[in-house]
TIKOLFI-213700 format. One record per residue: residue number from 0; x, y, z of N, C-alpha, C in turn. Coordinates in steps of 0.05 Angstrom, whole numbers. Layout:
<sites>
+------+--------+--------+--------+--------+---------+--------+--------+--------+--------+
: resi :  neast : nnorth :    nup : caeast : canorth :   caup :  ceast : cnorth :    cup :
+------+--------+--------+--------+--------+---------+--------+--------+--------+--------+
:  NUM :      X :      Y :      Z :      X :       Y :      Z :      X :      Y :      Z :
...
+------+--------+--------+--------+--------+---------+--------+--------+--------+--------+
</sites>
This chain:
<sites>
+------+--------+--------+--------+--------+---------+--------+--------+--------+--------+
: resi :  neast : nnorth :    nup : caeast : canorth :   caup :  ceast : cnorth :    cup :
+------+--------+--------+--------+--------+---------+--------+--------+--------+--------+
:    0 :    177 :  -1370 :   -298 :    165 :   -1352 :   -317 :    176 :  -1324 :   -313 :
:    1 :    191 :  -1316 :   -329 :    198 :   -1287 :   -332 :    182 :  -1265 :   -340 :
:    2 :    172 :  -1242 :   -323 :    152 :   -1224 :   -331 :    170 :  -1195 :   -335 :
:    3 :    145 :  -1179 :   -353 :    174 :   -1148 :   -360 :    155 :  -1132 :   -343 :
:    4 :    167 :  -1128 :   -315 :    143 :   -1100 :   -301 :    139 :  -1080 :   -320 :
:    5 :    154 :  -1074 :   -337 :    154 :   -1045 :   -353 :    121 :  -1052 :   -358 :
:    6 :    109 :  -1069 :   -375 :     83 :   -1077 :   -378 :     63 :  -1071 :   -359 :
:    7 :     71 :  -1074 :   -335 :     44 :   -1080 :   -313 :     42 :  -1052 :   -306 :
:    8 :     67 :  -1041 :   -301 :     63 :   -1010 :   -279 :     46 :   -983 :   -311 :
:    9 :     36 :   -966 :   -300 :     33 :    -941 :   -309 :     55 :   -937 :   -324 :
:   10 :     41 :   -918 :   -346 :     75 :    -906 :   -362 :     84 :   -888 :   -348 :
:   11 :    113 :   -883 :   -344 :    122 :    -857 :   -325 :    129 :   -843 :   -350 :
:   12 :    126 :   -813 :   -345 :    127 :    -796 :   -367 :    145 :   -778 :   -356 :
:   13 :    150 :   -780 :   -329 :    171 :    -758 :   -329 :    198 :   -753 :   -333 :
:   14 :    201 :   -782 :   -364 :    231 :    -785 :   -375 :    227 :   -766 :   -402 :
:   15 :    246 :   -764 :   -416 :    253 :    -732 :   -436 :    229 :   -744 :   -454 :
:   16 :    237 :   -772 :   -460 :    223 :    -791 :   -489 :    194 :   -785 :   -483 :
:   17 :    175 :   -781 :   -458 :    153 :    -792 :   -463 :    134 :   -757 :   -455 :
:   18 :    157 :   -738 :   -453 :    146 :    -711 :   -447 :    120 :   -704 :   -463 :
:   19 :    122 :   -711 :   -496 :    103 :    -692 :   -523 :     74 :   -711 :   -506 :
:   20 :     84 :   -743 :   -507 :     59 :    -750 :   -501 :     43 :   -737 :   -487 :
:   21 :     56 :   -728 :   -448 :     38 :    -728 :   -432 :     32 :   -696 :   -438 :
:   22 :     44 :   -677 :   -451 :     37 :    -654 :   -454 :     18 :   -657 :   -472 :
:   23 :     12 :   -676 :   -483 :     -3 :    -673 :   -507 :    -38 :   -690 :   -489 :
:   24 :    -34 :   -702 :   -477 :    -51 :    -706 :   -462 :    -58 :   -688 :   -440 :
:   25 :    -40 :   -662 :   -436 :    -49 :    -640 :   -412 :    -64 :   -630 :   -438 :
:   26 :    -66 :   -614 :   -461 :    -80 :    -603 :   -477 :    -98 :   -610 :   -490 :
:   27 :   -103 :   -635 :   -492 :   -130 :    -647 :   -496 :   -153 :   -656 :   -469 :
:   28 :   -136 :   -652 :   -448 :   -155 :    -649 :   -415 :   -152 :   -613 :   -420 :
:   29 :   -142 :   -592 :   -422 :   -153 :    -564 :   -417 :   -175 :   -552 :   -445 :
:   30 :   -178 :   -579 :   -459 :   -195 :    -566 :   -475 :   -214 :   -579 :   -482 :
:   31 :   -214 :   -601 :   -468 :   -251 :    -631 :   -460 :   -266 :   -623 :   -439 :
:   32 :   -248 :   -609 :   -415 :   -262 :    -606 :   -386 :   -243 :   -575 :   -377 :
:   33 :   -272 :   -571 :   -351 :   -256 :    -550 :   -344 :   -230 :   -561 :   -318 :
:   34 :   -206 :   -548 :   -312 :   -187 :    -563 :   -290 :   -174 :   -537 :   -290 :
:   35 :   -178 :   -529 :   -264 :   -173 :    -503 :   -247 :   -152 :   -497 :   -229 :
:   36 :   -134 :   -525 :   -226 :   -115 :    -527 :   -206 :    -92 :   -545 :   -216 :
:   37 :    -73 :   -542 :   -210 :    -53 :    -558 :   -216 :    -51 :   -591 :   -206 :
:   38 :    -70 :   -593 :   -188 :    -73 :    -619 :   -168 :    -93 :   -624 :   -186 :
:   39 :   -112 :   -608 :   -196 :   -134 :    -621 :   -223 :   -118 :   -636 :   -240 :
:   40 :    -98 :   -625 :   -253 :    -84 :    -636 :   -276 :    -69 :   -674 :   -276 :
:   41 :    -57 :   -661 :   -240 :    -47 :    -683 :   -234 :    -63 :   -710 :   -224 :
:   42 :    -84 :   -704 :   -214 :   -103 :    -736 :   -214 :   -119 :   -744 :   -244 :
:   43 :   -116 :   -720 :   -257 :   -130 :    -731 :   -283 :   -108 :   -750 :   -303 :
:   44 :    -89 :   -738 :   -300 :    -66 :    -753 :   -312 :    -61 :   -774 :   -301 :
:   45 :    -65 :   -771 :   -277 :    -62 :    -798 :   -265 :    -88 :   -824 :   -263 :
:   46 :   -100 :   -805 :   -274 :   -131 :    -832 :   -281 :   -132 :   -838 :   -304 :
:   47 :   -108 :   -827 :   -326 :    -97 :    -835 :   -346 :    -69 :   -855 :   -349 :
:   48 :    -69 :   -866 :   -328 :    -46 :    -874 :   -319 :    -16 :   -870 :   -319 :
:   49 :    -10 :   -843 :   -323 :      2 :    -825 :   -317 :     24 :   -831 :   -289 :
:   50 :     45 :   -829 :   -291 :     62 :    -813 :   -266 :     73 :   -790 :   -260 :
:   51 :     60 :   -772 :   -256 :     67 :    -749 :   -248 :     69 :   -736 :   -222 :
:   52 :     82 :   -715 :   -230 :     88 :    -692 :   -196 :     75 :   -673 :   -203 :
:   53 :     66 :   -653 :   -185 :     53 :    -631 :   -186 :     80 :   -614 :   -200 :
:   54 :    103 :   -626 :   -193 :    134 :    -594 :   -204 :    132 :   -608 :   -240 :
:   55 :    124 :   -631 :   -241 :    131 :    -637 :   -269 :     99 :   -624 :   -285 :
:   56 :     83 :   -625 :   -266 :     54 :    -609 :   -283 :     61 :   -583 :   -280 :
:   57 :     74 :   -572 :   -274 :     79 :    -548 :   -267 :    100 :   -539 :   -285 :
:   58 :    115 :   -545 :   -295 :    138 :    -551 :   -319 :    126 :   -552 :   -338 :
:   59 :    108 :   -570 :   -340 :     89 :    -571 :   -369 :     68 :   -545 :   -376 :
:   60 :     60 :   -535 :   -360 :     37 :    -520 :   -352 :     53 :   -493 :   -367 :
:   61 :     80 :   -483 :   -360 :     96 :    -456 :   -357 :    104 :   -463 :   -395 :
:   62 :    112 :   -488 :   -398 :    122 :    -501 :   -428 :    100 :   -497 :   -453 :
:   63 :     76 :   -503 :   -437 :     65 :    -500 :   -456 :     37 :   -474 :   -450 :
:   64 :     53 :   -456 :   -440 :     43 :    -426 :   -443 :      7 :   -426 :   -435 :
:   65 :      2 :   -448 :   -416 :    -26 :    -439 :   -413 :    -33 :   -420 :   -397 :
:   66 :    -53 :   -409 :   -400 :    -72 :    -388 :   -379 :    -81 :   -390 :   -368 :
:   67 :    -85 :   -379 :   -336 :   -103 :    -381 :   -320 :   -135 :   -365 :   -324 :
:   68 :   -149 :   -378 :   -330 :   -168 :    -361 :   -338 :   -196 :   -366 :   -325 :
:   69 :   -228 :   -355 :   -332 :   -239 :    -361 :   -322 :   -260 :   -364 :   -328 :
:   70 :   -283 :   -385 :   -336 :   -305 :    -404 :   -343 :   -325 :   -373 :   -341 :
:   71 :   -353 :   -376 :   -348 :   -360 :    -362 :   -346 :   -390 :   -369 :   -323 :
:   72 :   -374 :   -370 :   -309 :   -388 :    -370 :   -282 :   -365 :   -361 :   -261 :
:   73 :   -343 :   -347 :   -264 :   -319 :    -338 :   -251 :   -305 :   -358 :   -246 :
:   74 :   -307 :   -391 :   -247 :   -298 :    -405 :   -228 :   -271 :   -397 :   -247 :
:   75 :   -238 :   -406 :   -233 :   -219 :    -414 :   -248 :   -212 :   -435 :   -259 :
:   76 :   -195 :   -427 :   -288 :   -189 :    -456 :   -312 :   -167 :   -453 :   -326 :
:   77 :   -157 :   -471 :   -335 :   -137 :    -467 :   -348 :   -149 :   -467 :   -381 :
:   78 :   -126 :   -449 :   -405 :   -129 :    -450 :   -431 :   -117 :   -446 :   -449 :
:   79 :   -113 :   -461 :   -460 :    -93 :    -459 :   -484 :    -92 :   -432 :   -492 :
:   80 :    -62 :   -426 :   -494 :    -59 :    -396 :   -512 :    -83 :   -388 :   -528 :
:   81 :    -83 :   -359 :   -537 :    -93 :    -354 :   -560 :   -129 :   -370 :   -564 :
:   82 :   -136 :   -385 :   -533 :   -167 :    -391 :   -544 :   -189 :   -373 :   -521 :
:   83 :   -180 :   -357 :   -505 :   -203 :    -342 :   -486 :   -222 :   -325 :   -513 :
:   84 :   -243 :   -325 :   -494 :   -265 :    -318 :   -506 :   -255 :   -293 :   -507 :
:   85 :   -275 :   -277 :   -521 :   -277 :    -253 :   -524 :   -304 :   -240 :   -499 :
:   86 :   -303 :   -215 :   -497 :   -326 :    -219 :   -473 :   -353 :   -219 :   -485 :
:   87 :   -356 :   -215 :   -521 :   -390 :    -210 :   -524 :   -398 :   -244 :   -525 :
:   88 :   -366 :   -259 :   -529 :   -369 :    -291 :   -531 :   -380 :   -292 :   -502 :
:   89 :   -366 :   -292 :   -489 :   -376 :    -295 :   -460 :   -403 :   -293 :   -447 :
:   90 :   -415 :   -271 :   -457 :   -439 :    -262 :   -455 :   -461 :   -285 :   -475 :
:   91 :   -457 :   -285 :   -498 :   -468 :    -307 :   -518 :   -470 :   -331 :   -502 :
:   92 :   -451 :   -347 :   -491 :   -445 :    -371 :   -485 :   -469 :   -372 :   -458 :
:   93 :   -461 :   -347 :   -435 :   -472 :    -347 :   -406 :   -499 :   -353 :   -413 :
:   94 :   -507 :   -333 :   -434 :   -538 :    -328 :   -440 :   -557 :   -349 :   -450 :
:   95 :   -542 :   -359 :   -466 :   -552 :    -379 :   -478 :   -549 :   -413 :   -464 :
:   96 :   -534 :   -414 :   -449 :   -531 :    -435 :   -428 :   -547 :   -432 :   -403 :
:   97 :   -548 :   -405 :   -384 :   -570 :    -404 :   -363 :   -593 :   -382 :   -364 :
:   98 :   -588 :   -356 :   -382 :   -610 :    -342 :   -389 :   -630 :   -352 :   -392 :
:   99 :   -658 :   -346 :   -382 :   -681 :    -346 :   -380 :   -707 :   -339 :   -400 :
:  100 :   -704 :   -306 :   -391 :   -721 :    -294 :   -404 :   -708 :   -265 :   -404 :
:  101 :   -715 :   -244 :   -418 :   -699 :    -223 :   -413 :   -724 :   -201 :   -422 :
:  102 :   -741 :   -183 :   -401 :   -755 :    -165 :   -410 :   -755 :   -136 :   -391 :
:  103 :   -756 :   -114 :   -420 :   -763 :     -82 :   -404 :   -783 :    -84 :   -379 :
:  104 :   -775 :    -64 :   -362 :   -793 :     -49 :   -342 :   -778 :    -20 :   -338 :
:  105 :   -784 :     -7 :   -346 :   -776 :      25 :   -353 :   -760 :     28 :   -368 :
:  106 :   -727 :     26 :   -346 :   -702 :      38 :   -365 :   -689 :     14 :   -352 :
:  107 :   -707 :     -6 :   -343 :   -687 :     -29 :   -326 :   -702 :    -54 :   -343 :
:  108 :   -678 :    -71 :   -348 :   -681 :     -96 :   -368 :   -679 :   -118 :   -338 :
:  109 :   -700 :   -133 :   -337 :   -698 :    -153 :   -312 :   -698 :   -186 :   -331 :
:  110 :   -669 :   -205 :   -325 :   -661 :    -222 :   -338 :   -660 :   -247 :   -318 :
:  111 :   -676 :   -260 :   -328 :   -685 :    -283 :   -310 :   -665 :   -306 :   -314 :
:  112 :   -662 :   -317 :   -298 :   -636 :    -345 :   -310 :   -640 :   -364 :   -285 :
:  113 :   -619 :   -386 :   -291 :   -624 :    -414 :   -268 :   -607 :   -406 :   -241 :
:  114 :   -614 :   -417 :   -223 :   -610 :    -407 :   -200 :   -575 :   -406 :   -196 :
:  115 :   -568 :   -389 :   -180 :   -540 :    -384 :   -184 :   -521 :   -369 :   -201 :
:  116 :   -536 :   -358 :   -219 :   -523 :    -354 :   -243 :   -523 :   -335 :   -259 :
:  117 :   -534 :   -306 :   -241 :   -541 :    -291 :   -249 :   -525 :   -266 :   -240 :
:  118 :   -495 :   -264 :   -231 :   -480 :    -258 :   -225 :   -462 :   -272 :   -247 :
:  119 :   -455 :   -289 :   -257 :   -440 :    -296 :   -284 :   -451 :   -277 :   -306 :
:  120 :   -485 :   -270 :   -302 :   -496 :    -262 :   -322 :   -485 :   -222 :   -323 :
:  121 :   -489 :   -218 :   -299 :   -479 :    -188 :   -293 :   -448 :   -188 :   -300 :
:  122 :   -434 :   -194 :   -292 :   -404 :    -198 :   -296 :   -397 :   -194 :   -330 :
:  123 :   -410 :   -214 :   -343 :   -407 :    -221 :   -370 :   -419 :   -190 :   -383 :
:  124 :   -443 :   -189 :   -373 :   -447 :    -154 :   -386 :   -429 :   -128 :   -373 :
:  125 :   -424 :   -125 :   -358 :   -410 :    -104 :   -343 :   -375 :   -104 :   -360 :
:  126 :   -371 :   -134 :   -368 :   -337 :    -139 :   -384 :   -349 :   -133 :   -419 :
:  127 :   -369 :   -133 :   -430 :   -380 :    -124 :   -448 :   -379 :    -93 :   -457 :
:  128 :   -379 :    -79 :   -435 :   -383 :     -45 :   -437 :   -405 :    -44 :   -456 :
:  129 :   -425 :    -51 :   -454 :   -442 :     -43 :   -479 :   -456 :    -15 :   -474 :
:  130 :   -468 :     -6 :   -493 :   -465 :      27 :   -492 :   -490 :     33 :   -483 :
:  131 :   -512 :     15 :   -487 :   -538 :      16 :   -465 :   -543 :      0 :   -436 :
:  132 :   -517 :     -6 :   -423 :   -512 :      -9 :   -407 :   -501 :      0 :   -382 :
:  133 :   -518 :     19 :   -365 :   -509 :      32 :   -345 :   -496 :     18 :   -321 :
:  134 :   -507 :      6 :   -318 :   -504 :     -18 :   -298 :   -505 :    -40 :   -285 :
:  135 :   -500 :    -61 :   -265 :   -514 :     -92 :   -267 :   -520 :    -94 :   -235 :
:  136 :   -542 :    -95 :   -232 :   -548 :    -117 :   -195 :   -550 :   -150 :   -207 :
:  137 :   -536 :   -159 :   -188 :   -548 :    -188 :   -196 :   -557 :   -204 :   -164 :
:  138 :   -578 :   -213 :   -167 :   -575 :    -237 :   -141 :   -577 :   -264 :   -149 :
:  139 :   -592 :   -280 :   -139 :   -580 :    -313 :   -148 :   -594 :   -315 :   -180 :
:  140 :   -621 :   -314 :   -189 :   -639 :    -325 :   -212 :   -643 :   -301 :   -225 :
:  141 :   -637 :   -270 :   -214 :   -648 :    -252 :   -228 :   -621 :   -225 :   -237 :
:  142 :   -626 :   -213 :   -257 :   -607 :    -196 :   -259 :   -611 :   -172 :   -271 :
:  143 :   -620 :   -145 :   -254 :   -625 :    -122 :   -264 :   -602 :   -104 :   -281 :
:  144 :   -614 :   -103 :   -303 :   -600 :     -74 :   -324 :   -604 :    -53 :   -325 :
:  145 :   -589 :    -36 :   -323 :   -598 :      -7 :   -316 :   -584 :      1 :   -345 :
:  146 :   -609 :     22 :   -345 :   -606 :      34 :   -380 :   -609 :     61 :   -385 :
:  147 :   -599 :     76 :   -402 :   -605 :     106 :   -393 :   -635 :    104 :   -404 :
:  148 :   -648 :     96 :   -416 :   -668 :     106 :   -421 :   -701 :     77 :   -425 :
:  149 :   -718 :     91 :   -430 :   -737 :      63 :   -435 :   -731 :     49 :   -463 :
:  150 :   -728 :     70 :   -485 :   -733 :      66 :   -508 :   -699 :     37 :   -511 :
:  151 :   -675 :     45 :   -497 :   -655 :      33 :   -498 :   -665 :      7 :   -479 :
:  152 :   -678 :      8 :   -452 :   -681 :     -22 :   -451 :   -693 :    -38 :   -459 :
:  153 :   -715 :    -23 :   -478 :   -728 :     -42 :   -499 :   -716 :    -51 :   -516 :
:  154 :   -694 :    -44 :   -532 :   -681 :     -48 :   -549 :   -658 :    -74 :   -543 :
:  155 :   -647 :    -72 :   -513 :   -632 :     -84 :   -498 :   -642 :   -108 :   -495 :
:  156 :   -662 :   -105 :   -483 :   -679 :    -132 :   -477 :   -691 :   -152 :   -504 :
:  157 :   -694 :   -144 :   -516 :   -693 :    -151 :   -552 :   -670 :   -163 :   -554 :
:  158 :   -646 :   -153 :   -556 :   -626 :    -165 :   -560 :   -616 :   -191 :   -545 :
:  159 :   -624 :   -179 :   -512 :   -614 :    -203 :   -498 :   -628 :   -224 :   -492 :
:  160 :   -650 :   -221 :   -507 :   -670 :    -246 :   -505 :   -669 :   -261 :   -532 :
:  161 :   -654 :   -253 :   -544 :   -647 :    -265 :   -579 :   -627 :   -284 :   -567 :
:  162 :   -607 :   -274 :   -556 :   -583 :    -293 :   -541 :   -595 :   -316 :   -538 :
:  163 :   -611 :   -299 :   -528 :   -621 :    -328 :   -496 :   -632 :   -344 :   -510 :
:  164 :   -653 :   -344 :   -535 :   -660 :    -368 :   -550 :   -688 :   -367 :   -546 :
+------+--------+--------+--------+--------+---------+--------+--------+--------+--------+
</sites>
């Protein structure tokens, strides 16, 4: 009985013919999940049954112009050209995914969120520049806003509790 291995093994892609495919499968993994490393790329492809090298993800990676960028919890990610957020996106997304509650106490807006995550939440306002925004403390669940005035962190906290949902 004569068998065709080509059948049994993984497709190897790192011939010219089968390049669109696997690039076309790196851009549909940088835009389903987050993958932060080049060694990310390469076991995911490869749990796609995939043959690849880290120099041939790395060829693909430079080819098809992605960015190193970063989730909004700082971790790093890769992203297609032309799709990073904007930072009030950033802020929308953070807020509304771990924001809490968001209420005045003087000229300081105190923003409650899930544990960890409240340093994504400072970060995201501080890359905002917003104009009643003096400043950010953050520790793990909580995140102080400093405001020039009362009347502005009431107004602030209004807003950022609309985010939040």
């Amino acid at each position: 009985m004569i068998t065709d291995d080509r059948l049994e093994r993984p497709r190897s892609l790192n011939g010219h013919d089968h390049k669109q495919e696997r690039q076309r499968a790196i851009r549909d993994l940088v835009t389903s999940r987050q993958v932060g490393s080049q060694r990310e790329v390469v076991e995911a492809l490869m749990d796609q049954g995939f043959e690849v090298t880290q120099a041939t993800v790395s060829r693909d990676i430079a080819e098809l112009r992605l960015e190193k960028t970063q989730d909004d919890l700082g971790r790093p990610r890769y992203a297609l050209p032309n799709t990073r957020r904007s930072p009030r996106e950033s802020l929308e997304a953070v807020l509304a995914q771990f924001g809490r509650r968001a209420v005045a106490a003087g000229n300081i807006v105190v923003i409650g969120s899930e544990l960890g995550s409240a340093p994504a939440i400072a970060r995201a306002l501080d890359r905002v520049a917003h104009d009643r925004v003096v400043g950010t403390l953050a520790g793990d669940d909580t995140c102080l806003v400093v405001t020039p005035g009362e009347a502005d962190a009431e107004e602030l906290a209004a807003e950022l509790d609309a985010l939040i949902g």
